[in-house]
N, C-alpha and C positions, 0 to 999 in steps of 0.2 A: 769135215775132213781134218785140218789141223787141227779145231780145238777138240776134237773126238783122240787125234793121235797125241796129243798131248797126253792129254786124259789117258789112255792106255801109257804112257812113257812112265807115270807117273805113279802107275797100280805096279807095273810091274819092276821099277825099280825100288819104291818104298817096300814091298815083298822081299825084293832080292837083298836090302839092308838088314831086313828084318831078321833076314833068315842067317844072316851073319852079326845076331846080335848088335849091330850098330844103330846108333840113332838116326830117324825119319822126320826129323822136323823140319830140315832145310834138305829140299832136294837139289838144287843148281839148277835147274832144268833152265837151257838156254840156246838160243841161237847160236849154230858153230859158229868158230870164226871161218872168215872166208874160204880160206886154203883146205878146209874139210869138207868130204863129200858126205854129210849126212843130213836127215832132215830136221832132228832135234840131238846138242848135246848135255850131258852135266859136267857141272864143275864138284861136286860133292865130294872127289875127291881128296882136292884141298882142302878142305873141312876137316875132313875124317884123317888123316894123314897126320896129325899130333896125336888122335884120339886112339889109333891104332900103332902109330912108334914105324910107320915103313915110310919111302918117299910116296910122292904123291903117283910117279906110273904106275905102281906097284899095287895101290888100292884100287887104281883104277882098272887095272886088271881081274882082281878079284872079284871086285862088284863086276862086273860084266859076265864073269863068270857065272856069276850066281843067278842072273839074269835069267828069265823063263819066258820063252816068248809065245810056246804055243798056248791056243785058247783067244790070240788077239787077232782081229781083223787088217789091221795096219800094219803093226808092229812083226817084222819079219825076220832082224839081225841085228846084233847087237857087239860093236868095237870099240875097239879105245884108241887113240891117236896123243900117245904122253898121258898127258894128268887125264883127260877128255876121255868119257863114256857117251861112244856115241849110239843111238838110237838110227835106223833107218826102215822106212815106210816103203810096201811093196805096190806091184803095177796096180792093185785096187784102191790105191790111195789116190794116184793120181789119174786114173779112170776115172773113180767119183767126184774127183776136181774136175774134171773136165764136164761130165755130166751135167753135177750143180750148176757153176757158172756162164757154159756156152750160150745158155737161153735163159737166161733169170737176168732180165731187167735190175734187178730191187740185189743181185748180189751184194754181198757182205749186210745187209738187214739181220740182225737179230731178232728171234722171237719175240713174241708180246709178255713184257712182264707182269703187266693188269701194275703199272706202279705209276704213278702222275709224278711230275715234277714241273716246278715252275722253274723258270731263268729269269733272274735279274738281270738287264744289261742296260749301257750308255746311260740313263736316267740323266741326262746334263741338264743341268737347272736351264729354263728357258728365255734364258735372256738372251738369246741370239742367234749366231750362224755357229753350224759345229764344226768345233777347231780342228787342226793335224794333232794337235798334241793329245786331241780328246778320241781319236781314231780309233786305239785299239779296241777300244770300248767295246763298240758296236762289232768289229769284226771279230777281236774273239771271243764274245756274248754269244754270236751269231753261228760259230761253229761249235761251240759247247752244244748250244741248243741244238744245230743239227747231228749232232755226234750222239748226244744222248736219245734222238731220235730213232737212231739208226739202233743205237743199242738195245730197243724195245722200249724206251719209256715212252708214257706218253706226255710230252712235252707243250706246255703252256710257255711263250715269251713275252715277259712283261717290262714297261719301262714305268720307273717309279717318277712321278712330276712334282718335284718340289715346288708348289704353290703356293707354301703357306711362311715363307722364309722372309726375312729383309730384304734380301733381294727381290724378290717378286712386290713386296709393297712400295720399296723404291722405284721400280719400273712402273707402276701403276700410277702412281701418284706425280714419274714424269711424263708420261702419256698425256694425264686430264692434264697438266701441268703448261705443255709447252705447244708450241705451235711451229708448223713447216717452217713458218720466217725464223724461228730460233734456231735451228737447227743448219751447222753449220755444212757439210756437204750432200748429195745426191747419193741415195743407197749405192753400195758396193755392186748391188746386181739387184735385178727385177725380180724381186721375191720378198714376200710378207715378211721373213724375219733380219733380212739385210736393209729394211726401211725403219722396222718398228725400234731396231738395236738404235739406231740415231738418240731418240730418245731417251734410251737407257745411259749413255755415255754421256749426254748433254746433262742429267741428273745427276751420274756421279759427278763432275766436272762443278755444275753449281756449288752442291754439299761440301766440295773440296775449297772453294775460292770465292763462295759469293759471302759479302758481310752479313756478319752475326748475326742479327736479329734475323735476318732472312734467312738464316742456315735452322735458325731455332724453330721458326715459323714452319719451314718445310719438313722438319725433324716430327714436328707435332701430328702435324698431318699422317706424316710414315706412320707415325705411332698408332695413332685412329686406327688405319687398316689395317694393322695387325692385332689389335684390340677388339675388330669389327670379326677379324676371322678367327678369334678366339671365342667370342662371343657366340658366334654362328648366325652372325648378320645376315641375310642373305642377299640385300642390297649390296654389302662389299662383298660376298664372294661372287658377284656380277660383276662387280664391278676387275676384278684381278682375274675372274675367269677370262673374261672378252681377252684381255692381253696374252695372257698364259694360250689360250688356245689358238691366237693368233701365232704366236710365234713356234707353238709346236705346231701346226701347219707347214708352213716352210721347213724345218727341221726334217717333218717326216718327207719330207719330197726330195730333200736331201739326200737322207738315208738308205731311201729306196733303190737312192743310185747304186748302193753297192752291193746287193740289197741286202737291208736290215730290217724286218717288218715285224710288228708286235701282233701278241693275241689280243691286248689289253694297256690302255694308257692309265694305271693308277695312281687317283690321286692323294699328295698324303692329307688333304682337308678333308677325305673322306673319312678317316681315324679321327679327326675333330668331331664333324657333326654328328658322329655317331655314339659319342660317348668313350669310346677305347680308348680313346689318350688319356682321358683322364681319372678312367677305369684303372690304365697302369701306372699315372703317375701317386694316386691310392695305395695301391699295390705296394708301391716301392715304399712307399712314404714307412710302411711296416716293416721294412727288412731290417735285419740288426744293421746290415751296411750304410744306411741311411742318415744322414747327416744332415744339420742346416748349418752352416756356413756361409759367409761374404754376401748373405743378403740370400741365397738361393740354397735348394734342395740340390743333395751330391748322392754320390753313391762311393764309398773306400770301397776298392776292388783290389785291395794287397794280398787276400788270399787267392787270387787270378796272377800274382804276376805283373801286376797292373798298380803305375805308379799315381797315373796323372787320373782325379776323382772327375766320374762321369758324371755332370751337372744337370739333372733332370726335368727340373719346375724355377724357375725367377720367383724373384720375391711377390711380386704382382701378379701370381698363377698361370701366366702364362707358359706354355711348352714349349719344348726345344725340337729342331729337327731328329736326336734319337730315340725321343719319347714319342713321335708317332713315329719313329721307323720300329720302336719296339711294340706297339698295336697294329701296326703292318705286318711285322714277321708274324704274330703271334698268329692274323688272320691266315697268315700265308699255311704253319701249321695246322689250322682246323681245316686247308681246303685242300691240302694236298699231302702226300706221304713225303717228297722229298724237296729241298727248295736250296737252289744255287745263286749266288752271286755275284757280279763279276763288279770287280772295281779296283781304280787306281792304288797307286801307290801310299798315297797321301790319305789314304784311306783306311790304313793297316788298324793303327790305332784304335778307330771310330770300332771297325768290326770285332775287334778285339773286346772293345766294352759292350758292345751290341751283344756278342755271345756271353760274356760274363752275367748281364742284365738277365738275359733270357733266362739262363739256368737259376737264377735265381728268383725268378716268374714263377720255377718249376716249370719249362719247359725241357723236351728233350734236343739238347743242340747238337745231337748225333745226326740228324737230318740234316743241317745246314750246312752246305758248303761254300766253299769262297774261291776264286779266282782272282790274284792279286798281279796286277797289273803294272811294267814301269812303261814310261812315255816314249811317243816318238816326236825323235827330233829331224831337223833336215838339214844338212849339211850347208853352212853359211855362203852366202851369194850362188847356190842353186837354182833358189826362186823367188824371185818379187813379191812382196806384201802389195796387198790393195789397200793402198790409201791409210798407212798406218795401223788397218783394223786385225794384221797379224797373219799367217796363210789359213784360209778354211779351207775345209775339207772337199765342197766343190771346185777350190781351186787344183787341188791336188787331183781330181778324178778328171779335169780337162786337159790339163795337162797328159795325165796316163793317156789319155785318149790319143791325144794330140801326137805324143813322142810313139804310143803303138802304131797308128797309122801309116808315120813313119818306115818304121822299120817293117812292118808289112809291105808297103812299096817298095823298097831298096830291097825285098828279096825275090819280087815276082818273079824275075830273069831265073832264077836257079832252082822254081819249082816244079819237081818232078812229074806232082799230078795236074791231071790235063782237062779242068775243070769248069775253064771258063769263068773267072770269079768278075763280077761286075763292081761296078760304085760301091751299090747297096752292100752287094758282099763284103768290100773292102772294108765299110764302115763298121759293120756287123762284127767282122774281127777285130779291128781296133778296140770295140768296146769290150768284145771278151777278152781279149789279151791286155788292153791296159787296167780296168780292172780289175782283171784275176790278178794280174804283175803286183799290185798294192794289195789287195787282200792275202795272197799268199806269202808277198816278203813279210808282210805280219806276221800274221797266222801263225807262220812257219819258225816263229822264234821263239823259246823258250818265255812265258810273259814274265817273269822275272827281270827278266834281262832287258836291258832299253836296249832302243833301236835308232841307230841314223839308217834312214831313207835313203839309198843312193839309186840314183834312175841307170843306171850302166848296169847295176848289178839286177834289179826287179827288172827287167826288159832285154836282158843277155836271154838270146837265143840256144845256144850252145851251152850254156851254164846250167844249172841246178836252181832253176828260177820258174814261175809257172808258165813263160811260153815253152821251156824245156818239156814239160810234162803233160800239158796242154797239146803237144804237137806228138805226143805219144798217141791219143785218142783217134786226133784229124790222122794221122796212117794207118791204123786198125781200121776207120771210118770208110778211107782211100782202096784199101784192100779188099775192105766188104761190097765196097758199091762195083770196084773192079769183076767181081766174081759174079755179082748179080749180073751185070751188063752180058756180060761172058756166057750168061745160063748155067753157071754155075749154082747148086743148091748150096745158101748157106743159113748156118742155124736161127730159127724163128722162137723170139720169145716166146717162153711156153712149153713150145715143142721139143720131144723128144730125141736128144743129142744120138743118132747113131753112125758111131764113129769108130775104129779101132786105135786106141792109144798107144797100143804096144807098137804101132810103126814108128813111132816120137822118139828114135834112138838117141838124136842129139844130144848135147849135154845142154845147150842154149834152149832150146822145146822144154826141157823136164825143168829145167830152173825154172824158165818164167813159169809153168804150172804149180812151181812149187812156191812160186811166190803168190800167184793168185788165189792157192789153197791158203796161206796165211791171213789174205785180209781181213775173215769174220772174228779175228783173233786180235787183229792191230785193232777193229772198231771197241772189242769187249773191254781190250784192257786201256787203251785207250779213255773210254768212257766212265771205266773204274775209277782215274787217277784225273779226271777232266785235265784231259793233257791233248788238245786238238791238232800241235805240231808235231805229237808223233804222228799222224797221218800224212802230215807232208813229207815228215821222213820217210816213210812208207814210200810216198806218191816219187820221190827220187831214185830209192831203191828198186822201185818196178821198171821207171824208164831206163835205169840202166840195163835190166836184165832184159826189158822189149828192145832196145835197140842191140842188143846182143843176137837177139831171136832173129831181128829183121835181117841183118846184118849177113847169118848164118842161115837162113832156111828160108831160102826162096818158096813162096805157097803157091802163086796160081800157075806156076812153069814148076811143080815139084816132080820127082819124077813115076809118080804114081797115082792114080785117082785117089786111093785108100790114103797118101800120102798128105795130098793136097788137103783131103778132107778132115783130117785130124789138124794139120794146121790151120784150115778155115776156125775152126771148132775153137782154136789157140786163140787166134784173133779175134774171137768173137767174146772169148771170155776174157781176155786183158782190154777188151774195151768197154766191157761191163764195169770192169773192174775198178778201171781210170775213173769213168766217169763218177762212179759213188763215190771214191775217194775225193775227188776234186766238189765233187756237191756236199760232203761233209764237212768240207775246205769253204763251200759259199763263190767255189772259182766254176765257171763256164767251162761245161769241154765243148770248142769248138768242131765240128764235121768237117771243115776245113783251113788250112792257115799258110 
């Protein structure tokens, strides 16, 4: 529907420039602004308005003029309102929006591209419990990957395990190292990785303050196991696996909570034992860029742009963490057509030489993309740390639970539908509503952009938060179950929508279908630009335009059957609609709230 109307907007105003000899490289083609009744405008003719010597109404008149609409299916008039050519789409347009969407489960799904893509996400070295500050990670990994899902690829999620790092040999070595009695408090909470971190603190803390000889002694030891995992011991990669998998155990039960699930935990000692780390640090060792310097192998990457030289091999042949993440990528190339990756800020750098590396592997780094990440923070004396060890992330999701609960209770008295919601119910929402509250005030932000966490604003009912949007669904939900009850017919996935559209005179009815015809267009370009908050944006723009509808168009009291039944049909596709948007998002739509 849109992206087909588009696609006509597009043939026949590049025609209509043509034919007034102007140039067709930038069309404008854009969302009116609000105050316009059309379904697509251009701005083109701002552009063209120097190029032609008139103001910009005056082209925009022209080109409209030139405009040719018959021969198109949609496209059925064409105006200008000032600079603005507007385009506007006839009752077949939003007939076959109605169509499409009233019974299609899987709305806004894109066809199958036959194209793989893997997702990088969270990969947080496993030393521990995952932080707030580490959060976005997972959540907008989590909707890249479903976004690109949705847009036809078929998507693998992977989380990359740095096993082979200092950190993981310091962890190991205070593990065999120390004992419960050294250890000075009771894990933060009943789970493998808030018991096994004790450990890990207790080793740094030695390293940092025990005397010398004994810092030297345990230094030596470090050394061994990362020598051992150089090596391809298999005894020490026993010995750091046992830890390493212990504490991504906890981590993924963690994750789950909100939920972030992988296809594949990969590890980077796999790039060791296999040969490919130091297959590419070979490789490198041969590029003009290639240096030895301060005791170690570099890489000059000043023709990248790139000040700070990327240190490849130690004097003592061991690798670094980018040298197997560049026998990683290169695998990730041979297994799939396109590979993303999501990561912090502090990370810009790193990926910066990762792609310069690559290209100069001779790989093609047009496949690779990145997702650059800044932190979130929480607003000071908000929330209590646990015992010094900093807020995690499960404390942050008990809490959402806890304050949705809340506010689900303190609104029972005012709820319209007559449901009968119990405990179990009440609980059941909480979890969708305070989870969805924290994954969407994510999600929903530019990832550039850092984030304070405010709980008034992620849990605002009435606001542009996801119980706003959330509570769009549970009424479409409310509506449908009302009509069934009723013996009213309403649309069955699958099933053939037969409905008359042309009763939908409202202006409130054809808006929201003209916003449900847009979604396979928010998911395409959306997924073009791995941009997953435009969806959210999306998902605010729809509930505005559904409580508009609700608001204006009574459905089961309409005053006609044919009446009613076009707006069941309404209701059935803005809660298609919701609901992929929000599963895009990684948020819950609840049935009821």
């Amino acid at each position: 529907m849109f992206r087909q109307f588009r696609s006509e907007v597009s043939s026949a105003l590049a025609d209509a420039l043509a034919s007034l000899d102007l140039p067709t490289d930038d069309l404008g083609i854009e969302r009116p602004p609000d105050d316009m009744d059309a379904t697509l405008a251009s701005s083109v003719a701002f552009r063209l308005a120097g190029v032609v010597g008139d103001a910009p109404p005056n082209v925009a008149s022209d080109v409209a003029d030139a405009v040719e609409v018959e021969g198109y299916d949609d496209l059925v008039a064409v105006d200008t309102a000032g600079p603005y050519v507007n385009f506007h789409a006839g009752e077949r347009y939003l007939a076959d929006t109605l169509t499409a969407a009233a019974a299609d489960e899987a709305y806004g799904s894109l066809p199958d591209r036959d194209t793989s893509v893997v997702v990088e996400h969270t990969s947080a070295n496993p030393t521990g419990p995952v932080h707030v500050g580490r959060a976005r990670n997972p959540i907008v990994g989590d909707a890249v990957a479903n976004l690109l899902s949705y847009a036809g690829y078929d998507v693998d999620r992977h989380y990359y395990v740095n096993d082979a790092g200092r950190q993981m040999a310091v962890f190991t070595w205070a593990y065999e190292r120390f004992d419960e009695s050294d250890l000075e408090a009771d894990p933060a909470r009943d789970r493998i990785e808030y018991d096994l971190v004790r450990y890990y603190r207790k080793g740094n803390e030695f390293l940092e303050s025990a005397d010398s000889d004994e810092v030297e002694a345990a230094e030596a030891e470090i050394s061994s196991i990362l020598q051992g995992l150089e090596a391809g011991d298999e005894a020490t990669y026993e010995r750091v696996g046992e830890v390493v998998d212990a504490v991504l155990g906890g981590m993924k039960e963690c994750l789950a909570r909100l939920p972030a699930e992988f296809d594949e935990f990969v590890k980077e000692t796999r790039f060791m034992r296999d040969g490919s780390t130091d297959d590419v640090a070979e490789r490198l060792k041969e590029t003009p860029q290639a240096v030895y310097e301060e005791d170690a192998w570099q890489l000059e990457l000043d023709d990248w742009g790139i000040d700070k030289n990327l240190v490849f091999l130690r004097s003592d042949d061991t690798s670094l963490y980018t040298t197997r993440d560049l026998a990683h990528h290169e695998w990730k190339f041979a297994n799939y057509d396109r590979a993303v990756t999501v990561l912090g800020e502090d990370h810009k750098l790193q990926a910066d030489q990762l792609d310069a590396a690559l290209e100069l592997l001779g790989n093609d780094t047009d496949s690779l993309g990145h997702v650059i990440y800044s932190y979130v923070n929480l607003p000071d004396g908000k929330m209590s740390t646990r015992r010094g060890t900093g807020v995690m992330l499960d404390d942050l999701l008990d809490e959402a639970i806890a304050r949705a609960r809340e506010a689900v209770e303190s609104r029972m008295d005012d709820r319209i539908r007559d449901d009968d919601l119990d405990e179990a119910d009440i609980e059941r929402i909480a979890h969708q509503v305070g989870i969805g509250a924290v994954r969407y005030d994510i999600v929903s932000k530019q990832p550039a952009k850092a984030i304070t966490f405010e709980w008034e604003e992620a849990l605002d009912f009435e606001a542009q938060s996801a119980p706003y949007v959330q509570y769009v669904h549970a009424r479409c939900c409310g509506i449908l179950d009302e009509a069934t009850t009723a013996d009213v017919t309403v649309p069955e996935p699958g099933a053939t929508v037969d409905v008359d559209p042309s009763v939908l005179e409202t202006a409130e009815a054809r808006d929201l279908l003209r916003e449900v015809a847009r979604f396979p267009a928010v998911i395409e370009a959306a997924a073009e630009d791995l941009e997953p908050h435009t969806v959210a944006t999306f998902t605010r723009e729809f509930a505005e335009a559904y409580n508009a509808f609700y608001r204006e168009c009574p459905v089961l009291t309409a005053e006609s059957d044919a009446l009613r039944d076009a707006r069941l049909a309404v209701v059935a596709a803005a809660r298609y609609t919701m609901a992929n948007a929000l599963d895009v998002l990684g948020v819950e739509a609840p049935e009821s709230m």
